[in-house]
C-alpha positions in Angstrom: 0.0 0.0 0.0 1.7 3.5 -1.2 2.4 5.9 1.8 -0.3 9.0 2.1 1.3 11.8 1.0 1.1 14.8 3.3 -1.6 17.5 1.2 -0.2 21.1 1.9 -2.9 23.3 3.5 -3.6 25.9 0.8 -5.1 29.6 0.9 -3.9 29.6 4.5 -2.7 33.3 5.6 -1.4 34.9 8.8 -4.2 36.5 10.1 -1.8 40.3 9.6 -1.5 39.7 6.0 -4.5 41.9 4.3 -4.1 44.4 6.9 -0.3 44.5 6.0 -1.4 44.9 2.2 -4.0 47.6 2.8 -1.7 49.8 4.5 0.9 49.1 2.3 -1.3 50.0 -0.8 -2.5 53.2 1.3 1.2 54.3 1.7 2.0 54.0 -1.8 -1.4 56.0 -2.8 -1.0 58.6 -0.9 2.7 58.8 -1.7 1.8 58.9 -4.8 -1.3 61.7 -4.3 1.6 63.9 -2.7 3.8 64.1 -4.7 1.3 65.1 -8.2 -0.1 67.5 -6.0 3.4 68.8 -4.9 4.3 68.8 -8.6 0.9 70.8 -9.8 1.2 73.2 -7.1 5.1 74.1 -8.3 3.9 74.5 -11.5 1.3 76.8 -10.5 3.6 78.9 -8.3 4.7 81.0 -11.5 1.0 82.0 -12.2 -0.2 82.4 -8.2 1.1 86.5 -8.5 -0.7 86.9 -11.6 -3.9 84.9 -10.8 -6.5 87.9 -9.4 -7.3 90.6 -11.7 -9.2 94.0 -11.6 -12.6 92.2 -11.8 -11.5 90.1 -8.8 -10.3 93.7 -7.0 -13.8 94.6 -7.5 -15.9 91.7 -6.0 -13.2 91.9 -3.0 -14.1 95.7 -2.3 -17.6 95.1 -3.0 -17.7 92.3 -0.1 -15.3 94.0 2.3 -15.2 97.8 1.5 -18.5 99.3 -0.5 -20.4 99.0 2.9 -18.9 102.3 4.0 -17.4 104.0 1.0 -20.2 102.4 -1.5 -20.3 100.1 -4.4 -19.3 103.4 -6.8 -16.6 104.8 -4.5 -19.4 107.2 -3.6 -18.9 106.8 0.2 -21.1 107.3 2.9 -22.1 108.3 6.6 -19.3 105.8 7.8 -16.4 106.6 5.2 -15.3 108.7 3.0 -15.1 109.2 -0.9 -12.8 107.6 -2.6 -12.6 109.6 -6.0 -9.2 110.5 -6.6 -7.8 108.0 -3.8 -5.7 105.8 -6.0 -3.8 102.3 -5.5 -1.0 104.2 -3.4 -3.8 105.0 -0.6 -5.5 101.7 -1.0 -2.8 99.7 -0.7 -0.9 101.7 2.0 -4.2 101.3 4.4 -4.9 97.8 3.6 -1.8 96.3 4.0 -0.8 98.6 6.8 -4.1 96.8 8.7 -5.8 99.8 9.0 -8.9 99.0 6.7 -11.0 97.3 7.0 -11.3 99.5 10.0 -11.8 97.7 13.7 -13.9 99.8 15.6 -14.9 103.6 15.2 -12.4 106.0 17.2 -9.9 109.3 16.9 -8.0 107.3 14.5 -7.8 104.2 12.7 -4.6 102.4 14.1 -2.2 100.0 12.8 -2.4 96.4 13.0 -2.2 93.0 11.1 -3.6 93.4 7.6 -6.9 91.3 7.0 -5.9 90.7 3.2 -3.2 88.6 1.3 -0.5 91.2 -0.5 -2.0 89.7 -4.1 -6.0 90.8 -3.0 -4.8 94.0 -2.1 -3.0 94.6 -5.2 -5.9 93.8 -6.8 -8.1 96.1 -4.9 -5.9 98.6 -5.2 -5.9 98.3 -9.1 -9.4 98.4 -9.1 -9.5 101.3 -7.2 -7.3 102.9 -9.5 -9.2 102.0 -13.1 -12.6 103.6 -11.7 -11.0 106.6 -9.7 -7.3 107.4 -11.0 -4.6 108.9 -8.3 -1.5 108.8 -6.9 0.5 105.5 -7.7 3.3 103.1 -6.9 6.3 105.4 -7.2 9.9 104.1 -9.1 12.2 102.0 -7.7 15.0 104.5 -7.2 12.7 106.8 -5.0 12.6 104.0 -2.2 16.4 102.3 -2.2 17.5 104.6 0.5 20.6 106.4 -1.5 19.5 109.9 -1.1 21.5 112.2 1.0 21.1 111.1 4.2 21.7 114.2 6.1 19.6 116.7 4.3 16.9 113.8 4.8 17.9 114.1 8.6 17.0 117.8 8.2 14.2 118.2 6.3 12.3 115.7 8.6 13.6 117.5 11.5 11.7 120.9 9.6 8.4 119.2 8.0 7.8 116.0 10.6 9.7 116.3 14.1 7.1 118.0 15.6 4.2 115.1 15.1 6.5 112.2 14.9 9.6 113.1 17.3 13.2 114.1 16.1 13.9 110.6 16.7 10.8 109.4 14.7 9.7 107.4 17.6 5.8 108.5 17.1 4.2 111.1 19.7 0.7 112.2 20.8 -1.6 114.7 19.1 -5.1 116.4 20.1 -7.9 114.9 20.6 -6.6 111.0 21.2 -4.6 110.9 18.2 -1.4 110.3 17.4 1.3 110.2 15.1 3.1 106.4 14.9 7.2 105.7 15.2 8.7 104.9 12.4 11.1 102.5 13.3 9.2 99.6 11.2 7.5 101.6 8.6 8.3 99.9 4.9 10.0 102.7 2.6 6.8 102.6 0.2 4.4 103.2 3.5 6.7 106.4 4.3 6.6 107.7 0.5 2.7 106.7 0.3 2.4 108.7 4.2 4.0 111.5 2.6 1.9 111.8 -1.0 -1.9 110.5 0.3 -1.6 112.0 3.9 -3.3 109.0 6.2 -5.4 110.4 9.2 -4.3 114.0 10.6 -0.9 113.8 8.2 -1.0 116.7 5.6 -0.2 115.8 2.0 3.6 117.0 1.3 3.0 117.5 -2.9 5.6 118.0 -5.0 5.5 121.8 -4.9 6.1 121.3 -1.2 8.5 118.4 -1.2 10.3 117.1 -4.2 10.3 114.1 -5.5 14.0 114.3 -4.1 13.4 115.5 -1.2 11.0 112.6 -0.4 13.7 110.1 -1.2 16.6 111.7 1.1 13.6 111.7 3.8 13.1 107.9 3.3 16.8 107.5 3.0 17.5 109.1 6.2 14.3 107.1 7.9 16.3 104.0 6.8 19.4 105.0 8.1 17.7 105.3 11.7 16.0 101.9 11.3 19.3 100.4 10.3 21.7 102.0 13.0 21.6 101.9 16.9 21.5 105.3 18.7 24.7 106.9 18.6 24.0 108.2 22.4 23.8 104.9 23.7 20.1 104.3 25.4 18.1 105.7 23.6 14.9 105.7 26.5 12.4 105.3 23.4 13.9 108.0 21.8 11.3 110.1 23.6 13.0 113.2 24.7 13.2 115.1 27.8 10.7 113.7 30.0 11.9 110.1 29.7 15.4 111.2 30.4 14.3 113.3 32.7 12.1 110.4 34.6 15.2 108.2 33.9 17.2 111.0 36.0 14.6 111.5 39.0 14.4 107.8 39.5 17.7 106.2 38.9 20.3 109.1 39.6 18.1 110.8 42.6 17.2 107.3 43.7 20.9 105.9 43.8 22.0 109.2 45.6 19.2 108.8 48.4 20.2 105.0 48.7 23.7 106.0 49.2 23.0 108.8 52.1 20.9 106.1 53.5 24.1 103.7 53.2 26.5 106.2 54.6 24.2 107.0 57.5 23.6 103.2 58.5 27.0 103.3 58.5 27.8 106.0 60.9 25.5 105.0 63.4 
């Protein structure tokens, strides 16, 4: 009689197997997901800048902006007119934060802008199709190679006396201020300068030269860039900080010392 031959057990699996293939086939999809989708979206990165135009400008300020200064640029009760505003205003208080505005008060103040750089652009070109005015000025007006000095001195004449000598901001009437410059972008000084934002007057070009704005920006820089050449600076505020830093620290040490030296004697 022929031996039985031993039948091997067939389909048998360990019971991990089709969870091992399932995760396996997972990694390799999504792997695979990732990297199209990293590939598309590099290929897309040299359109991104160009991808909202004029029309899109409009149904942003239409959604975010005609509700106080109207669907024409008509304004109303809660903002003003913007005939004659142009992309250098627009863009200089959207991307300084300062529209949309927060809250109703003295002044509309700085802070993170609610808007990519790209939809305010677009705004701003919006802006300036319907209601043309002052616009993005060149280059060479903002690289900070004026003459530093006579910058130095014609802020000192035209701005000191709202935004300090040292440019470190200072109060006004009425809750207002004027802000420091110490972060201010070169194209947020020039725009400052030709739209005049809040209580700032505008400095046209019969009043300060396109040249004279530049060594004014070039001297700005040149503070932002280099530490106070007096040491401490005390927020560049003036006499009464120096003057507080005086009655504190240089009348306080002197008292502490008497106090010392008569411990002492008795």
């Amino acid at each position: 009689m022929a031996p039985k031959t031993k039948r091997r057990a067939n389909g048998r699996r360990s019971p991990w197997a089709a969870a091992a293939l399932i995760g396996l086939g997972l990694l390799i999809t999504g792997g695979v997901y990732a990297g199209a989708s990293a590939a598309v979206a590099a290929g897309d990165d040299s359109t991104s800048t160009s991808a909202l135009t004029v029309e899109d400008g409009k149904k942003l300020f239409q959604a975010n902006c005609a509700t106080c200064h109207g669907l024409d640029l008509q304004g109303s009760e809660a903002g003003p007119s913007l005939y004659g505003a142009g992309e250098l205003s627009v863009e200089f208080q959207m991307a300084t934060g300062r529209m949309p505005l927060q809250m109703q008060g003295p002044q509309a103040p700085q802070k993170e802008p609610q808007f990519t750089q790209e939809q305010i652009e677009a705004v701003a070109a919006w802006v300036q199709s319907v209601a043309p005015g002052p616009t993005f000025p060149s280059e060479e007006t903002l690289d900070g190679q004026g003459d530093i000095a006579r910058g130095a001195e014609l802020f000192r004449i035209n701005c000191a006396m709202c935004h300090n000598v040292a440019a470190a901001g200072g109060a006004l009437t009425e809750g207002k201020y004027a802000p420091g410059l110490s972060s201010t972008s070169p194209l947020h000084m020039y725009a400052a300068m030709v739209t005049g934002p809040q209580n700032m007057p505008v400095f046209n070009d019969m009043t300060l030269s396109l040249e004279d704005k530049r060594d004014i920006i070039s001297g700005l820089i040149f503070l932002q860039e280099n530490e106070s050449a007096g040491g401490f600076s005390l927020g560049g505020l003036g006499p009464v900080s120096e003057g507080l830093f005086i009655w504190i620290f240089g009348i306080g040490s002197l008292i502490a010392i008497t106090v010392w030296i008569t411990a002492k004697s008795n």
